[in-house]
N, CA, C and O atoms as a GROMACS GRO file, in nm:
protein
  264
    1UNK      N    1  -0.121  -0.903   0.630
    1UNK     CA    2  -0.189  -1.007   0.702
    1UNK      C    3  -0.092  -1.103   0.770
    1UNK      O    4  -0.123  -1.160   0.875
    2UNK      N    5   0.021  -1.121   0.711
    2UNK     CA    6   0.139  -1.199   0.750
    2UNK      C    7   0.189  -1.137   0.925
    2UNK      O    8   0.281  -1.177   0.995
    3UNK      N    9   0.121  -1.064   0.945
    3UNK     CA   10   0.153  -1.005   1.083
    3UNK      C   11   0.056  -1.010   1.231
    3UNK      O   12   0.082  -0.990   1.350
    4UNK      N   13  -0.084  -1.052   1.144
    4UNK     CA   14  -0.212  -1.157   1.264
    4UNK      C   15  -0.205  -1.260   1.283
    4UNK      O   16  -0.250  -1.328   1.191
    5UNK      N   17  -0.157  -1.331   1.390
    5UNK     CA   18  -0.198  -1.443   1.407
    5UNK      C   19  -0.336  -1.468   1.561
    5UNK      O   20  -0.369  -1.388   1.648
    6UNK      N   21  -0.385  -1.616   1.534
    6UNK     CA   22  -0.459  -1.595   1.658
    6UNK      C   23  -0.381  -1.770   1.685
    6UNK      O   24  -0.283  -1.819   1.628
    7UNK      N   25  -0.471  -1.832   1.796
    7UNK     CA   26  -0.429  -1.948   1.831
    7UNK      C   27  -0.537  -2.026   1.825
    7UNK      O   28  -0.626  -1.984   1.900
    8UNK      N   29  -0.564  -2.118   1.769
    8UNK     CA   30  -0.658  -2.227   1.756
    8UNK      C   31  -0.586  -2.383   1.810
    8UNK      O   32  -0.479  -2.442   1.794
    9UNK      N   33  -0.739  -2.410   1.894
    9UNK     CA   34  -0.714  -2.520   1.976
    9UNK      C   35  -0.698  -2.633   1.880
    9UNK      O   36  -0.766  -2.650   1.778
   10UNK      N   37  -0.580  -2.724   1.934
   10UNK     CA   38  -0.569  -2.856   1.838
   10UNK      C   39  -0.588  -2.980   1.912
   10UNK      O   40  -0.575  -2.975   2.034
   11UNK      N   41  -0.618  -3.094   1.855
   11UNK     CA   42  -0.672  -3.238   1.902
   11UNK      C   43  -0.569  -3.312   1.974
   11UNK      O   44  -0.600  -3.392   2.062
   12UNK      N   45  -0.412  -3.283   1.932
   12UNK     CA   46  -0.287  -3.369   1.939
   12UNK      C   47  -0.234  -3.321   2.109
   12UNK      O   48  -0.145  -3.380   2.171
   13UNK      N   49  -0.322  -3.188   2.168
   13UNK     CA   50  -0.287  -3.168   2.276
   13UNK      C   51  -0.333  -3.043   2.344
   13UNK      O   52  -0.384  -2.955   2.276
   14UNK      N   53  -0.319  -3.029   2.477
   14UNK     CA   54  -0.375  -2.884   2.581
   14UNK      C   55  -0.320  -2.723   2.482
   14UNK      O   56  -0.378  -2.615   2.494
   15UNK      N   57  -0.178  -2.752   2.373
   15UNK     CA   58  -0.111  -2.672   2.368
   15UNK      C   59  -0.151  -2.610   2.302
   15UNK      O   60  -0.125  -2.674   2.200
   16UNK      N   61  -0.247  -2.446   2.240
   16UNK     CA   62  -0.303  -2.435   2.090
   16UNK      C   63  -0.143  -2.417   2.025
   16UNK      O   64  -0.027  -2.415   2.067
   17UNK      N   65  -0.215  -2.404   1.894
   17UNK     CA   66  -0.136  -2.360   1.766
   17UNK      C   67  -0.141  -2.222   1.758
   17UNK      O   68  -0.240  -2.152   1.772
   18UNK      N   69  -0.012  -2.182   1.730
   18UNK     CA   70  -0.027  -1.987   1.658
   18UNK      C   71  -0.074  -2.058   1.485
   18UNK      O   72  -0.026  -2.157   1.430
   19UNK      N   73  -0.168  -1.977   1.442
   19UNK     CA   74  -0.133  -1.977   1.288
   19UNK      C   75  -0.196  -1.842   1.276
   19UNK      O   76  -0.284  -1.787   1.343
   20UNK      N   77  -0.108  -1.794   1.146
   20UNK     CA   78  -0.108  -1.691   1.071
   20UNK      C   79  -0.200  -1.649   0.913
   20UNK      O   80  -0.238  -1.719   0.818
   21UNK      N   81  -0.208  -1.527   0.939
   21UNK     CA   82  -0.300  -1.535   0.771
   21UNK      C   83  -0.243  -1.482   0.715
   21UNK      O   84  -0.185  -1.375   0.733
   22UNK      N   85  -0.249  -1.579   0.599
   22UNK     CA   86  -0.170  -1.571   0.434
   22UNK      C   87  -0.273  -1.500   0.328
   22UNK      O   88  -0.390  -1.534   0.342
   23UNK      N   89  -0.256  -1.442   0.264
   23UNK     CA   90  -0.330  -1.347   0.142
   23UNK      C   91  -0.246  -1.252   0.112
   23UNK      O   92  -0.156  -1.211   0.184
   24UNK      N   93  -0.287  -1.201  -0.036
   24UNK     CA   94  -0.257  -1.061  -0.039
   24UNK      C   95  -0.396  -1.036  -0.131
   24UNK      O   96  -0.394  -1.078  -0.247
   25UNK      N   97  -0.518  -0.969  -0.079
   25UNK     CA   98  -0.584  -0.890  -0.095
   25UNK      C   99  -0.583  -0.730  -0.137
   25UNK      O  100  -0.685  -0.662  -0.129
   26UNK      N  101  -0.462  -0.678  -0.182
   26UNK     CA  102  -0.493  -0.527  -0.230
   26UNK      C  103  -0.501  -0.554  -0.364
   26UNK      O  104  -0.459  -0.448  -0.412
   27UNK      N  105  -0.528  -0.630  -0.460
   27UNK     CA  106  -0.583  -0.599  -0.590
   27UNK      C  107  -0.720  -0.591  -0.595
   27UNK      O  108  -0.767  -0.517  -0.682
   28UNK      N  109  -0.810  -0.661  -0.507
   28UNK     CA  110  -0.893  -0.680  -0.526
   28UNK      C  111  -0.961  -0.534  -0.460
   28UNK      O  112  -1.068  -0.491  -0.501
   29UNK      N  113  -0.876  -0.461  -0.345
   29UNK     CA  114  -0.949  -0.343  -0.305
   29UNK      C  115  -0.925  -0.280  -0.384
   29UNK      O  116  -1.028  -0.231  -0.429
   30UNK      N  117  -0.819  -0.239  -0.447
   30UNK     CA  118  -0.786  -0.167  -0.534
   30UNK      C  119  -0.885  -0.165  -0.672
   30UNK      O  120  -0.922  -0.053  -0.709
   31UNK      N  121  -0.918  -0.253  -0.730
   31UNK     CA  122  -1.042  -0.274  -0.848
   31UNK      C  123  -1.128  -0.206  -0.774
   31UNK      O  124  -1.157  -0.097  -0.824
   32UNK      N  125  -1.195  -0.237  -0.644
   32UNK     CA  126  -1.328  -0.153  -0.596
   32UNK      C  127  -1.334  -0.001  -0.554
   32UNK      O  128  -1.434   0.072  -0.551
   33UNK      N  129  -1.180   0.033  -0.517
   33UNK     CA  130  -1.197   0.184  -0.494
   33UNK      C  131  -1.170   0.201  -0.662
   33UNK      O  132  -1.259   0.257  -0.727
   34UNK      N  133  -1.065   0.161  -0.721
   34UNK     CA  134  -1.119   0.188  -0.885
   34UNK      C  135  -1.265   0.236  -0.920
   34UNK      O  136  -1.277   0.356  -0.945
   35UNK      N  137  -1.367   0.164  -0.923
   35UNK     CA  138  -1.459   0.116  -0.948
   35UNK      C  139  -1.575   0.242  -0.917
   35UNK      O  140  -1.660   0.295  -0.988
   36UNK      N  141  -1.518   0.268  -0.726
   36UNK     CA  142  -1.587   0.387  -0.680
   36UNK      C  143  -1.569   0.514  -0.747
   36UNK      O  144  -1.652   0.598  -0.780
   37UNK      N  145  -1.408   0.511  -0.762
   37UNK     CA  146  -1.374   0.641  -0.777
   37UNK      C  147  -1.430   0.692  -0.911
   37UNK      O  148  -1.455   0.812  -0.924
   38UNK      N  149  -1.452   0.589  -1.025
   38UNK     CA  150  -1.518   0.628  -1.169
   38UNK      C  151  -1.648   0.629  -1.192
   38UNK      O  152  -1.699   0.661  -1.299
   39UNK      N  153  -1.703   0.597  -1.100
   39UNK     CA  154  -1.866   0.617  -1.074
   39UNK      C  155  -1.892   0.721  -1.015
   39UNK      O  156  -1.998   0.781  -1.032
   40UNK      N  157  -1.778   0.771  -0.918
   40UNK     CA  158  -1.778   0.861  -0.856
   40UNK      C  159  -1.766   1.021  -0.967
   40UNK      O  160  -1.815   1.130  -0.937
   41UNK      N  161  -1.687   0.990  -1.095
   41UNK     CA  162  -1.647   1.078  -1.135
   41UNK      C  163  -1.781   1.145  -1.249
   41UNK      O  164  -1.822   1.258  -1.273
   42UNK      N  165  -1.821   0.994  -1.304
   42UNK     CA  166  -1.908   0.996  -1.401
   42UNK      C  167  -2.027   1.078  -1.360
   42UNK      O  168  -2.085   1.165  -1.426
   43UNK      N  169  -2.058   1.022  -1.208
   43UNK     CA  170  -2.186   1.139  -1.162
   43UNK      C  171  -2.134   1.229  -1.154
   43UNK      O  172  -2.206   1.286  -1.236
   44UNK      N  173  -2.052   1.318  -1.120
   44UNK     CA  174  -2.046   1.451  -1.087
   44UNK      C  175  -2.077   1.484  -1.221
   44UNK      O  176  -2.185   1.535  -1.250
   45UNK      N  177  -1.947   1.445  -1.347
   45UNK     CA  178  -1.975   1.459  -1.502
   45UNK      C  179  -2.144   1.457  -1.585
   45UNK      O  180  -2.162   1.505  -1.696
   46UNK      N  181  -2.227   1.406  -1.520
   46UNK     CA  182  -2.359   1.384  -1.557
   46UNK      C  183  -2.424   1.475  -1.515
   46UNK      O  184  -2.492   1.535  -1.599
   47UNK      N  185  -2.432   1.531  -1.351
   47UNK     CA  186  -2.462   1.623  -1.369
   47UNK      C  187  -2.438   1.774  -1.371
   47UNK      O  188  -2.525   1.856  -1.342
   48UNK      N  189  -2.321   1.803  -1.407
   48UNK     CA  190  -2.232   1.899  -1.460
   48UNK      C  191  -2.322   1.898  -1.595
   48UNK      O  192  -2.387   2.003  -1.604
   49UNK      N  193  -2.336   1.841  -1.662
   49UNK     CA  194  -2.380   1.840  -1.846
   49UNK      C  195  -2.554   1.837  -1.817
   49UNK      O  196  -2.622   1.874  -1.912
   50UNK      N  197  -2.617   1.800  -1.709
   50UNK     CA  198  -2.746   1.866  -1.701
   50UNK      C  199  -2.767   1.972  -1.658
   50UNK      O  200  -2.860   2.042  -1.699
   51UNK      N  201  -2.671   2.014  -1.548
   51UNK     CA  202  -2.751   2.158  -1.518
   51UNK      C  203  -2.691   2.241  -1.604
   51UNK      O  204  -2.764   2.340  -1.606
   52UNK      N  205  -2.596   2.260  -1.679
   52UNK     CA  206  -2.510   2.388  -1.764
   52UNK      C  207  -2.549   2.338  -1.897
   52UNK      O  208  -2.515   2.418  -1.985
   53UNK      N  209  -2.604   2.242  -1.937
   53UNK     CA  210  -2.699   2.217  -2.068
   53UNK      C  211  -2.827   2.214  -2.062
   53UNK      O  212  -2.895   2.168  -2.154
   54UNK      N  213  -2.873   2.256  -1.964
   54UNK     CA  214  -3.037   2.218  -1.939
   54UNK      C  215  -3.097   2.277  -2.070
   54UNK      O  216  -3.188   2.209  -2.119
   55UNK      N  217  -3.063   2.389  -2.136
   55UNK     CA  218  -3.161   2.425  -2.231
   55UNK      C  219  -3.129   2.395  -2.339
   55UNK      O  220  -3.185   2.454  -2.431
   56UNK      N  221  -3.021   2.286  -2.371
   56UNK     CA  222  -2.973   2.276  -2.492
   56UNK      C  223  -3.107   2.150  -2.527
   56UNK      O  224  -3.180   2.143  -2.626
   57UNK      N  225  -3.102   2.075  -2.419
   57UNK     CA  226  -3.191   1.960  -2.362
   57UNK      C  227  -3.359   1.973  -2.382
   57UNK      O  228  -3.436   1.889  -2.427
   58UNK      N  229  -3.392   2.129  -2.324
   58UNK     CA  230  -3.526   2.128  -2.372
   58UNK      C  231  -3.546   2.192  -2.525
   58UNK      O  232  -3.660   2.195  -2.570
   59UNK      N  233  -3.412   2.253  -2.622
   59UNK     CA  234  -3.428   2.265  -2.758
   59UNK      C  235  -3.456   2.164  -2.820
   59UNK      O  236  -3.518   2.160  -2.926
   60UNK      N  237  -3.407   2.068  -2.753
   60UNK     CA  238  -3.456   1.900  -2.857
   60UNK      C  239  -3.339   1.905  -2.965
   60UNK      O  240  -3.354   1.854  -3.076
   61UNK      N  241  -3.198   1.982  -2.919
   61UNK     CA  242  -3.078   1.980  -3.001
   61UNK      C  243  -3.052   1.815  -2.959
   61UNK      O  244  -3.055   1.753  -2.853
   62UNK      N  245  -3.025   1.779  -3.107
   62UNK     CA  246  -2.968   1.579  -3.104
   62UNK      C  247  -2.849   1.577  -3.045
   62UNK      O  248  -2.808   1.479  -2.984
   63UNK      N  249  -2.758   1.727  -3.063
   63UNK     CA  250  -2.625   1.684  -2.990
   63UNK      C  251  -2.594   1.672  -2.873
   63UNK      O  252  -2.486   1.628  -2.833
   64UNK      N  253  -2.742   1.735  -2.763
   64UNK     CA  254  -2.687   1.760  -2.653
   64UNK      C  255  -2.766   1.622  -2.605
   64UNK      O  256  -2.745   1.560  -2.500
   65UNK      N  257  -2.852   1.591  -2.700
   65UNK     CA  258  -2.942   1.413  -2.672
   65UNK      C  259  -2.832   1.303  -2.644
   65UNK      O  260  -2.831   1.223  -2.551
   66UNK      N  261  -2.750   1.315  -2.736
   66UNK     CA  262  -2.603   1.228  -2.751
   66UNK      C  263  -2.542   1.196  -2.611
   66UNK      O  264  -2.437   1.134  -2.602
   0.00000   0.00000   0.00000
């Protein structure tokens, strides 16, 4: 971000100002593609264990209830 600036008009004169943006924002993307990517994983995992257990599911086995 240290590399955008725009120019905003100031009161003290015709001349604008450059200012620049300060942050560092990649932790916070980083937590959300986190976030995607294990939700992302868990569904596939969910239904991987319904369709290749489906009949463990209609035995009314407790382990595959678990």
């Amino acid at each position: 971000l240290h590399q955008v600036w725009f120019d905003a008009p100031t009161c003290k004169g015709p001349e604008p100002e450059r200012l620049f943006l300060v942050g560092d924002n990649s932790s916070s993307a980083e937590f959300f593609v986190t976030i995607g990517v294990f939700s992302f994983l868990y569904s596939m995992a969910a239904i991987s264990v319904y369709i290749f257990l489906l009949e463990k599911y209609r035995e009314g086995n407790k382990g595959a209830q678990a």
